[in-house]
C-alpha positions, 0 to 999 in steps of 0.5 A: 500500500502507498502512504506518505511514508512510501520512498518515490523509489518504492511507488515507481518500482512496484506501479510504473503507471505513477511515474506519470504523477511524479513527472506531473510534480516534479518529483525526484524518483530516480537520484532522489528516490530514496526519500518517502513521499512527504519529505519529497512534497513538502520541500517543494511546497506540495499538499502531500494528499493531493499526490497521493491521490494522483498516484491512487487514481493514476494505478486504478486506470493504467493498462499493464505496462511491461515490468522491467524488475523482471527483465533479464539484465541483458534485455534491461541494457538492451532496452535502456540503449535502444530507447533511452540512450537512443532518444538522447543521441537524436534529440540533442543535436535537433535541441542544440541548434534550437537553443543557438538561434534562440539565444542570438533572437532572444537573449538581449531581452531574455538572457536565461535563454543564453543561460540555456543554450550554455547549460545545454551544450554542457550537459550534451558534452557530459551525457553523451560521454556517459553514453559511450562509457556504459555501452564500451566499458559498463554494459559490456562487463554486465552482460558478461557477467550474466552470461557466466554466471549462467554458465555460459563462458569465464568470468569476464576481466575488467579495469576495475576493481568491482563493478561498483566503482563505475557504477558509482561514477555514473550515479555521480554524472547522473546527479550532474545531468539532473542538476542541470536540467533542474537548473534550466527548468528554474531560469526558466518557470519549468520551460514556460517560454515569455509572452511573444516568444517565437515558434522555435523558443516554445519548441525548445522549452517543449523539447526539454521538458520532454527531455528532462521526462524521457531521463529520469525515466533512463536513470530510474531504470539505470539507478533503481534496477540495473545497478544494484541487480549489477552489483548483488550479481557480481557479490554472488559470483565472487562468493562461488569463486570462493 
């Protein structure tokens, strides 16, 4: 049962459908996840019962969507790259050059657009690092790992000493990547573009706001599912090697 008391962490695990809910108020369930619902709501200001029965409301009418808890942690990454990593690669570069025109048209009157366009190109740089080191260095390992532990091949080398040190550093850059979205969404009164703005400017406060929904959706995957299963995965083949 939800209460108050219930981590975002925890409602967005057991029903995905109230993800939606937490998007809708701008909810931390993925970096900051481990809070219970009240703490969470009353930082921001947030009647705590009106969530709670959002998130009531949003379980009673969902269709079944896929449970990810179950996945396989191949089928998980596979995911996670084909639909998340995916969308970021295709929508930074339409977002960048949005945010350039912007910029140079608006940020005389405007100049949170500047702002925009700088933290932009700074979290595009960062995240598609990120990107590239999970899928050569990351993901690799995982599957690997899952492969023999399932009897299938040796026990995969690696650089590092247990997986859980990469895994602590992209828990590191994905605090960075929210941080500066949340940034944006602030300069900005969560992406509400000014009276008079051009086409282009509502269509990139559209396009990050989508952008900021589609990545906590990726690092709650990633934080809540596929690190920590990553991690007790590798702690049960270390305790068979003896």
């Amino acid at each position: 049962m939800t209460t108050s008391q219930s981590t975002l962490r925890s409602i967005a695990l057991e029903k995905p459908a109230t993800i939606r809910v937490f998007e809708r108020f701008h909810l931390d369930y993925c970096c900051g996840g481990n809070r219970p619902l009240a703490e969470a709501c009353a930082q921001k200001g947030i009647d705590v019962e009106a969530v709670l029965g959002q998130l009531a409301a949003a379980t009673a009418a969902a269709e079944p969507d896929k449970d990810f808890t179950q996945a396989t942690l191949p089928e998980l990454i596979r995911h996670i790259v084909a639909t998340h990593h995916a969308y970021v690669r295709s929508e930074l570069p339409r977002l960048l050059p949005m945010a350039e025109r912007c910029a140079a048209k608006h940020g005389p009157a405007h100049p949170e657009v500047v702002e925009v366009e700088r933290q932009l190109r700074h979290l595009a740089v960062d995240l598609l690092n990120h990107l590239s080191k999970e899928e050569m260095f990351l993901f690799p390992y995982i599957e690997a790992l899952d492969q023999h532990r399932n009897g299938n091949g040796a026990a995969p080398h690696a650089c590092f000493a247990t997986v859980a040190s990469p895994i602590q550093a992209m828990l590191n850059e994905h605090e960075a990547a929210g941080a500066l979205l949340e940034e944006m969404r602030a300069a900005t009164r969560n992406f509400a573009p000014p009276a008079g703005a051009c086409p282009t400017l509502v269509g990139l406060y559209d396009g990050l706001d989508a952008f900021e929904r589609d990545l906590h959706r990726h690092v709650h995957l990633e934080n809540n599912l596929l690190f920590p299963r990553a991690i007790a995965m590798e702690n049960e083949v270390l305790v068979a090697q003896g």
